[in-house]
C-alpha positions, 0 to 999 in steps of 0.5 A: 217824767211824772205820771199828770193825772196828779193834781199839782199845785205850785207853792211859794210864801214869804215871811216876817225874816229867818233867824240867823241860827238854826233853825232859821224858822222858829220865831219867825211867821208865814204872812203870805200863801200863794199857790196855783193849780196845775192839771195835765200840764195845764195851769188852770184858773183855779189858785189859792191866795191869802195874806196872814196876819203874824201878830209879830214885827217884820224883819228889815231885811225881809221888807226890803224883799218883799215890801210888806209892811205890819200895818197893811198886815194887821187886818188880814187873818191870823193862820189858824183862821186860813188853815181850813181853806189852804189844807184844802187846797193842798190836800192829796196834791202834788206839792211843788216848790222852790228849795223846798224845805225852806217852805215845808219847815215854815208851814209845819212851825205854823201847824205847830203852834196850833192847839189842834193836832194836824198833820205834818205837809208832807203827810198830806202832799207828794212834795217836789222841789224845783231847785233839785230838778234845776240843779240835776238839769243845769249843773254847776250853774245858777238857779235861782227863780230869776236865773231859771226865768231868764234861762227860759225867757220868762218875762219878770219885769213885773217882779220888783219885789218877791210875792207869794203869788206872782213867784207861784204863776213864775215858777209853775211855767218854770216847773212846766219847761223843765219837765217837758225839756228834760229828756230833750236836755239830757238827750242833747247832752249824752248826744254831745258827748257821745260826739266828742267820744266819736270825733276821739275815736276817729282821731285815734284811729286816723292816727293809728293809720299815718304810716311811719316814715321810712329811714333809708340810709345811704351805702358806703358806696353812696356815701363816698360818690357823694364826697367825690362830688362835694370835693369837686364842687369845693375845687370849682367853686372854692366852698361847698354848701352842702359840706357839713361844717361841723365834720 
């Protein structure tokens, strides 16, 4: 587990769409920054929020997520006049999100297209992503911010529509339970296997143990007193069960 004298900030964006070739990021905007702050394992009071004006036409499919519109964007600030406050905020941080370089690469495209030369995020931030330790967690499985949420009963009804700031606080309680629990998920796990090698392990050896069947076979002496008996059976009777019919 990670040392927590770190100061650690949860990051998440939403944007005006992704391109459909790569990469997905050019052409594209960020409109939304949400980030909280987290300190010996603590989420504090301390957050960082702001909407962007892209100065570009948000995409249908990224409204349908999101449901932010260009009108109610057109009087926010555009990035460059945030960029102070948010490098800031993130400077020296340990910087946690979600599919991480999704995020990373918007934020540089941002950074990117100002005039000032300014340093690449992960110049500036440790960068941890959840999705990595989700997946290293819960192999093979879903891990989605809502099937993390659900796994460890995070309450998400509030979460209708994808918001930087709400999916930031969701995400710093998901952060917070998988680094407490995983150790105690991969103890359990080697403590399950370890059992069934165990339970192996007896069978084999309670196996190894079941005594062959002694095969005793009849002398000829013993064999031709059985006859005698079968044939005075067959005189009283007329039949013998015990005559082997296909002799």
């Amino acid at each position: 587990m990670k040392k927590t004298n770190i100061r650690q900030v949860v990051l998440d964006t939403e944007t005006t769409g992704m391109n459909l070739s790569y990469p997905y990021y050019i052409g594209h905007r960020i409109i939304e920054i949400g980030i909280i702050e987290i300190i010996n394992r603590n989420i504090t009071q301390n957050y960082f929020h702001t909407y962007i004006n892209p100065q570009k036409i948000i995409s249908k499919e990224a409204f349908s997520i999101h449901g932010i519109s260009n009108k109610f964007l057109s009087k926010k600030p555009i990035f460059s006049d945030i960029l102070d406050n948010f490098l800031n905020f993130i400077k020296g941080a340990e910087l946690i999100i979600h599919n991480a370089q999704f995020d990373i690469n918007f934020l540089n495209y941002e950074l990117s297209l100002l005039k000032k030369k300014t340093p690449k995020i992960e110049d500036i931030c440790i960068i941890t992503d959840t999705l990595k330790i989700a997946r290293n967690i819960f192999p093979g499985k879903r891990n989605s911010l809502n099937s993390l949420c659900n796994r460890f009963n995070i309450n998400i009804s509030k979460r209708n529509l994808h918001g930087a700031l709400l999916d930031a606080k969701l995400l710093a309680h998901i952060f917070l339970f998988m680094t407490t629990k995983q150790n105690s998920f991969q103890l359990e796990f080697l403590k399950e296997k370890n059992s069934i090698f165990k339970n192996k392990i007896k069978f084999l050896n309670a196996k190894s143990k079941i005594k062959k069947t002694l095969v005793i076979n009849a002398s000829k002496k013993e064999l031709k007193l059985h006859q005698l008996q079968l044939n005075l059976i067959k005189n009283k009777y007329g039949f013998s069960l015990w005559e082997n019919k296909n002799k």
